[in-house]
C-alpha positions in Angstrom: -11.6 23.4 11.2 -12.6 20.2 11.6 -12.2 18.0 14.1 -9.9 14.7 13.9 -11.5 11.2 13.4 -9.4 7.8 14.4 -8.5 6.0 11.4 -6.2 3.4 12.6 -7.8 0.1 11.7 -7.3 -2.8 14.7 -7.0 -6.1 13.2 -10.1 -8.2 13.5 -9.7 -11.2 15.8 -12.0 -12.8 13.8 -13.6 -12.4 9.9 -11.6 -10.2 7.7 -8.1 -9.6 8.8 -7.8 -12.7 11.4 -5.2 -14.4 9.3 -2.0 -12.0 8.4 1.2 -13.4 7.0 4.3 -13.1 8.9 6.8 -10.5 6.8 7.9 -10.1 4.2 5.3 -12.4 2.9 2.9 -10.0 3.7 4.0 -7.5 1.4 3.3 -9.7 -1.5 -0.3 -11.4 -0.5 -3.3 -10.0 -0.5 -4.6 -9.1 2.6 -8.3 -11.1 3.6 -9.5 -7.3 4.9 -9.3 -6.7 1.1 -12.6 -8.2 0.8 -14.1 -5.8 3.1 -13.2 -2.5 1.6 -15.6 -0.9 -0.4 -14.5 -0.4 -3.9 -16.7 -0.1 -7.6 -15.5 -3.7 -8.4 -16.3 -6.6 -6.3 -15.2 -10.0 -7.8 -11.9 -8.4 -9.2 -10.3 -6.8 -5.7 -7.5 -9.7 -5.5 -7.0 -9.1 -9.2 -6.9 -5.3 -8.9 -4.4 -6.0 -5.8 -1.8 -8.2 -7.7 -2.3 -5.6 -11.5 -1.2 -2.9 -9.0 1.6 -4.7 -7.3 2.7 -5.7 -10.8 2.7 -2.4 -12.6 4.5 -0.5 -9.6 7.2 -3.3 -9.4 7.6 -3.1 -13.6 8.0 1.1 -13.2 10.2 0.6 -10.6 12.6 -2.0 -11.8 12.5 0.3 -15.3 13.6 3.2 -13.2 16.6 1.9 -11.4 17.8 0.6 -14.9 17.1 4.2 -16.6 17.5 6.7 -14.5 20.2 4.8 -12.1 18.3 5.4 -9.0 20.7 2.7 -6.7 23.4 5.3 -7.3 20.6 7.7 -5.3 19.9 8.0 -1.9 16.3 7.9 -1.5 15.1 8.7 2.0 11.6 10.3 2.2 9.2 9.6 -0.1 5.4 10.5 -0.1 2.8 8.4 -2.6 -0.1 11.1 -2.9 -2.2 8.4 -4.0 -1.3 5.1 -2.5 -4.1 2.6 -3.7 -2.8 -0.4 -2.1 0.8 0.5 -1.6 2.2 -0.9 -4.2 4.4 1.4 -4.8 6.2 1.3 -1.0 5.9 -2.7 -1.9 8.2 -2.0 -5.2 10.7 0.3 -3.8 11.2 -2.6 -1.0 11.3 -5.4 -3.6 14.1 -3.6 -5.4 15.9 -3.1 -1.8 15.5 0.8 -1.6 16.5 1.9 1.9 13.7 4.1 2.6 10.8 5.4 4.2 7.6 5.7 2.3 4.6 7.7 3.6 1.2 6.0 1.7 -1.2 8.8 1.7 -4.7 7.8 0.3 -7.0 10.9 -0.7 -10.7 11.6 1.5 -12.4 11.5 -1.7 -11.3 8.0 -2.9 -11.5 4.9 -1.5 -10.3 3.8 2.2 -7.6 1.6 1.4 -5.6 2.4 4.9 -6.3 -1.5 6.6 -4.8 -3.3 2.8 -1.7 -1.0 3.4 -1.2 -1.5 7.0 -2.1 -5.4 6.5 0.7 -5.3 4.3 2.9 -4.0 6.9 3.1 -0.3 5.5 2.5 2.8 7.2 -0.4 5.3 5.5 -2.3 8.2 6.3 -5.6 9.5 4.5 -5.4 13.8 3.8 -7.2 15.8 2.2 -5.3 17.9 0.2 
C-alpha cells in the first residue's frame, strides 16, 4: 500500500553519465554514472564492476560446457539480485537469445542507472 516512486534514471547531459558508449561496447565498460552510486567502497567501484563482469562470464561459460545450456532454449530469465548486470552481460557474451529482467533489491544498493548505462533493462522490488 504504498504508493509508486519513478525510478527511471535520465542520462545526465552533463557530469556522470554524459559520455555512454555506443553498443555493444557498452556492455563491457564501466559506465561514468558508476562513480555516482552510493556503495561501501569508494576507490574500488570500477574494480568491483570488471570482478563482477568476470565472475558472471567465468559461471556462465562453465555452464554451457557442463550442463549444455546452447542445446536449451532460454527465454525469460529474472536475476533477483542483479548488482551491476553482469549476469544479463554473460548470457549475451556467450550469444544466449534471451530476455533478462535485472531486479535489484530496496534494501541493497541502487545500481538501476550502471545497468541501464550498460544498455540492460532492470527494475528495483521488494520482495
Amino acid at each position: 500500500y504504498v504508493d509508486l516512486k519513478a525510478c527511471i534514471t535520465r542520462l545526465p547531459e552533463n557530469g556522470y553519465g554524459a559520455n555512454v558508449s555506443l553498443w555493444p561496447e557498452r556492455l563491457r565498460t564501466s559506465p561514468d554514472r558508476l562513480q555516482s552510486i552510493q556503495l561501501d567502497a569508494f576507490i574500488a567501484r570500477k574494480e568491483l564492476f570488471k570482478a563482477e563482469s568476470k565472475y558472471w562470464n567465468e559461471i556462465i561459460e562453465s555452464y554451457v560446457r557442463a550442463l549444455h545450456w546452447k542445446k536449451m532454449k532460454l527465454r525469460n530469465v529474472l536475476d533477483m539480485r542483479a548488482g551491476f548486470g553482469g549476469f544479463a552481460a554473460a548470457l549475451i557474451e556467450q550469444k544466449f537469445d534471451c530476455w533478462v529482467m535485472n531486479v535489484v533489491p530496496v534494501s541493497g544498493f541502487n545500481t538501476l542507472p550502471v545497468i541501464y548505462d550498460r544498455g540492460l533493462i532492470g527494475v528495483m522490488h521488494d520482495w
